[in-house]
C-alpha positions as CSV (number, residue, x, y, z in Angstrom):
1,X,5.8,17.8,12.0
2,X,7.9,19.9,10.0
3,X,10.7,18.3,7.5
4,X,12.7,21.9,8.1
5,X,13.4,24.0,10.8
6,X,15.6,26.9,11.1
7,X,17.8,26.9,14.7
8,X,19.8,28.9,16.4
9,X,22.5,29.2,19.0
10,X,25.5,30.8,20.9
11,X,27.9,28.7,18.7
12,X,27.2,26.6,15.4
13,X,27.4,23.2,17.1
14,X,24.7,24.7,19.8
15,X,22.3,25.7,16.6
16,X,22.7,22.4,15.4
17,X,22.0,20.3,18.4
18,X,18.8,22.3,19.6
19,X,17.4,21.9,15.9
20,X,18.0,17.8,15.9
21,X,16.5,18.1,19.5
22,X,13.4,19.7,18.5
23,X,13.0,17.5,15.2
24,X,13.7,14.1,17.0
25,X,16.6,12.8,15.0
26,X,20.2,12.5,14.5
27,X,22.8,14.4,12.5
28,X,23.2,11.6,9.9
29,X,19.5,12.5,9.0
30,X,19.6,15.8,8.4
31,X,20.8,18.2,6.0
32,X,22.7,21.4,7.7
33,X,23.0,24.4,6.1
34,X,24.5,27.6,8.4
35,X,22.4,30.5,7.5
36,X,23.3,33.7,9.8
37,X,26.6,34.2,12.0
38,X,26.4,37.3,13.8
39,X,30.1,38.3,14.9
40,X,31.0,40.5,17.5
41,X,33.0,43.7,17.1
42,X,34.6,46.5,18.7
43,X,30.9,48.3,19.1
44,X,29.1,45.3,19.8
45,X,31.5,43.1,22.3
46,X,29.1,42.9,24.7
47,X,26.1,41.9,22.5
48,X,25.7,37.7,22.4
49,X,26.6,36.3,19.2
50,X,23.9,34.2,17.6
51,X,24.4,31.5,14.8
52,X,20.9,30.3,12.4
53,X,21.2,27.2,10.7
54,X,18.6,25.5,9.0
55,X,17.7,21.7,8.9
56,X,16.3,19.8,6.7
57,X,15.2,16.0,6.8
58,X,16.9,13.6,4.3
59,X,14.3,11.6,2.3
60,X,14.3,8.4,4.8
61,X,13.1,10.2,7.7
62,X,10.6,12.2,6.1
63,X,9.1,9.0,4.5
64,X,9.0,7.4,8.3
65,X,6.9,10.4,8.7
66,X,4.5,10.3,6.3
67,X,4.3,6.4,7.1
68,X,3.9,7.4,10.9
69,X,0.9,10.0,9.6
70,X,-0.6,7.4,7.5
71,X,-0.2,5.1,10.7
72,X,-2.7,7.6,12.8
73,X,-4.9,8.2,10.0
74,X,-5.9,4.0,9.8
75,X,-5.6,3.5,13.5
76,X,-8.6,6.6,13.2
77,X,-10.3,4.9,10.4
78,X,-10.6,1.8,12.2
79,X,-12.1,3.0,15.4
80,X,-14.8,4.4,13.1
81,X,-15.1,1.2,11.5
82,X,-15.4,-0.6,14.8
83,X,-17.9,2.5,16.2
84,X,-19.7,1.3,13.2
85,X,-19.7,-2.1,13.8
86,X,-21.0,-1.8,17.2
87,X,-23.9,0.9,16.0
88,X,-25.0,-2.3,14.0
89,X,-25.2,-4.9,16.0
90,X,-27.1,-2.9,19.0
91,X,-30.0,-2.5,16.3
92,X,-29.8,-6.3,15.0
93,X,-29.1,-8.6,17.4
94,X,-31.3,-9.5,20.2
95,X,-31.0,-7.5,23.5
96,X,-30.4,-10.8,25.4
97,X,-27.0,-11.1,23.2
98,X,-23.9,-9.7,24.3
99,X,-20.7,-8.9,21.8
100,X,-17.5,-7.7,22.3
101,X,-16.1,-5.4,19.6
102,X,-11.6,-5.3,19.5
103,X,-9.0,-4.3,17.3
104,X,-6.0,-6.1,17.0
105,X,-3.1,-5.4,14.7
106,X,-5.6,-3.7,12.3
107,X,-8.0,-5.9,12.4
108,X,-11.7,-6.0,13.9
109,X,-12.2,-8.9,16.2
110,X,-16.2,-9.7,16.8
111,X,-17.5,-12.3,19.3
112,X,-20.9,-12.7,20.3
113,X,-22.2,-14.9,23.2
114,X,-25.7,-15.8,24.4
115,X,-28.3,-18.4,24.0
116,X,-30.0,-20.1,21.2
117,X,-27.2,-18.4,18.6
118,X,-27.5,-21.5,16.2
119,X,-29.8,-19.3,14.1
120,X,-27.1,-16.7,13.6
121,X,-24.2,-20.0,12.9
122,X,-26.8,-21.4,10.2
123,X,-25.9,-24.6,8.8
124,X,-22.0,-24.9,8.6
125,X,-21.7,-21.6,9.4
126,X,-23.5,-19.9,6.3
127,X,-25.2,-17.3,8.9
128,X,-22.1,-16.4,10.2
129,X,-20.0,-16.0,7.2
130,X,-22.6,-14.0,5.5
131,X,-23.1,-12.0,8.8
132,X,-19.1,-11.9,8.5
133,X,-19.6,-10.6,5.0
134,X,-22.1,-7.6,6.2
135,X,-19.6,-6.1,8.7
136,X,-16.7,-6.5,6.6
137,X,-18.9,-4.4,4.0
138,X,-20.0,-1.8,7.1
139,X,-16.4,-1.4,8.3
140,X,-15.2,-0.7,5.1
141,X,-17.7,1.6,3.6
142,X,-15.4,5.1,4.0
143,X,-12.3,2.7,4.6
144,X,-8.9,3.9,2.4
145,X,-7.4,1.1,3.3
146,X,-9.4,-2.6,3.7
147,X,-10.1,-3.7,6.9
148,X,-10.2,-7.6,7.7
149,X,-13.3,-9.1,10.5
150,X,-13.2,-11.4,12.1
151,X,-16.6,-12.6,13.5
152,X,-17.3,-15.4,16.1
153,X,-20.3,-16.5,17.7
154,X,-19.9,-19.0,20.5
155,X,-16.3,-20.3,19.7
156,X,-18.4,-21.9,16.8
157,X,-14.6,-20.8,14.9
158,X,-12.8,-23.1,16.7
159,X,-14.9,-25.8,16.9
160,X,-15.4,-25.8,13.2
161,X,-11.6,-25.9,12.8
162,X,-11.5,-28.9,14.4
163,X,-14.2,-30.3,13.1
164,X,-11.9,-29.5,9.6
165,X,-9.1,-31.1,10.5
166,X,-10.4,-34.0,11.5
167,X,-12.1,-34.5,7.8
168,X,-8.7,-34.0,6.0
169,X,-7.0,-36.8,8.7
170,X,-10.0,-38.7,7.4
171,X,-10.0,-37.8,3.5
172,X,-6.0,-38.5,3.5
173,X,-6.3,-41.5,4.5
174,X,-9.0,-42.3,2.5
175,X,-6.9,-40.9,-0.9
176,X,-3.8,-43.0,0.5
177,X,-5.9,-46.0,0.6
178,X,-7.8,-45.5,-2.3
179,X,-5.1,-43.8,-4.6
180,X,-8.1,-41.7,-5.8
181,X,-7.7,-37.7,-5.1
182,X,-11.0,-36.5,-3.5
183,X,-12.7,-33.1,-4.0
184,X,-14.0,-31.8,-1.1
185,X,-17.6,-29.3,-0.7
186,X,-16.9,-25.7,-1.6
187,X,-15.7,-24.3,1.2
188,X,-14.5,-20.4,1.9
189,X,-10.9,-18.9,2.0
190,X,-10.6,-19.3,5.7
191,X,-11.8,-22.5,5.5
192,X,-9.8,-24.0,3.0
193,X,-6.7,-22.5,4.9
194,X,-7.3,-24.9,7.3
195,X,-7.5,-27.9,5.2
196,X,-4.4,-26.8,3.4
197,X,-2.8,-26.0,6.9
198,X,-3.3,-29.7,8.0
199,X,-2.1,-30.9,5.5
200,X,0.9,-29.3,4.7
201,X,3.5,-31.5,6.1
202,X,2.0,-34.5,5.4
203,X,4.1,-37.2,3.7
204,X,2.0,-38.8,1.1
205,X,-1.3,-36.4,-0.1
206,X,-0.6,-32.6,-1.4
207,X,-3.7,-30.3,-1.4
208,X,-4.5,-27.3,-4.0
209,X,-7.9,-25.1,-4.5
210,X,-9.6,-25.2,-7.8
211,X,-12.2,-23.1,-9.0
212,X,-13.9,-20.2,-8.6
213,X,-15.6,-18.0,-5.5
214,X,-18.0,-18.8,-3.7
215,X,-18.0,-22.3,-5.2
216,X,-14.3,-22.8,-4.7
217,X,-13.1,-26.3,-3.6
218,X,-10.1,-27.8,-2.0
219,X,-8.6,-31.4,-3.9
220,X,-6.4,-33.8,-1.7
221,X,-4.4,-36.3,-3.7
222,X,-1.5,-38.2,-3.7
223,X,2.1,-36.8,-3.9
């Protein structure tokens, strides 16, 4: 869309409001300058009088463009991602596997169901992060702007987050009783979220991350 157009009408105000109608916007947002007023005379009585004006979009709404443009240009850049995605997993997976490929918010949501997919979780879930890891790199190959996947296989995701909380119930109370802070197995981002997550609000043990990735670890101690 255009950030200037030039209008015209019968009558000033007429010029004006066909130009806001045909730039989508309000007065407030527009600069308007009257370029032409053709007045009748004696000769010309007759002839219809025609007013130009020219309007031109204030800074605000010519940024809410550009960030409407950029807008399409991801939502475009993701479908290719997730076109890519798909183009992947039909050549690695087994044919007996089914996935579904979905974009929420931005993000690329993968979920694979079938049977005998423990070789694809791998022992907690190294498989499936690192298989993670490959379509994160796939989707953002000719990205400008990162994409974030999310794979799961199985609901293996949310069975492992309970699994997590679970441990830092169980670690808590172990640091309450003991007094001792306890450093838990490297773990990644998502991962430790969780811990941290659980753990939040609780009244007696704090949690931080120390270290660096992929070895990065989550500590529970006391308050």
């Amino acid at each position: 869309m255009d950030n200037k157009i030039i209008s015209e009408g019968k009558t000033t105000n007429e010029a004006i409001e066909k130009g806001l109608k045909e730039l989508n916007t309000t007065r407030n947002k527009v600069e308007i300058k009257v370029l032409e007023e053709e007045k009748r005379s004696f000769y010309n009585i007759l002839a219809p009088r025609v007013v130009k004006v020219e309007l031109t979009l204030k800074e605000e709404k010519k940024e809410n463009i550009k960030k409407e443009k950029k807008h399409n240009e991801n939502i475009n850049e993701i479908k290719e991602s997730a076109e890519n995605i798909k183009d992947f997993l039909s050549r690695f997976l087994n044919k007996e596997l089914k996935y579904d490929v979905e974009i929420k918010d931005f993000d690329i949501y993968v979920n694979i169901k079938g049977e005998d997919v423990n070789y694809l979780i791998g022992y907690r879930g190294e498989n499936i992060n690192a298989l993670q890891t490959i379509l994160s790199a796939i989707a953002n190959k000719k990205s400008s702007a990162k994409t974030r996947i999310y794979l799961d296989i199985e609901g293996y995701r949310e069975k492992r987050k309970k699994t997590l909380e679970e441990l830092a119930e169980k670690i808590a109370r172990t640091v309450v009783r003991t007094k001792k802070a306890i450093t838990l197995e490297p773990m990644t981002a998502y991962e430790r979220k969780i811990i941290h997550t659980k753990l939040q609000t609780h009244d007696k043990v704090r949690t931080y991350s120390k270290g660096e990735e992929p070895y990065r670890k989550v500590v529970i101690t006391l308050k």
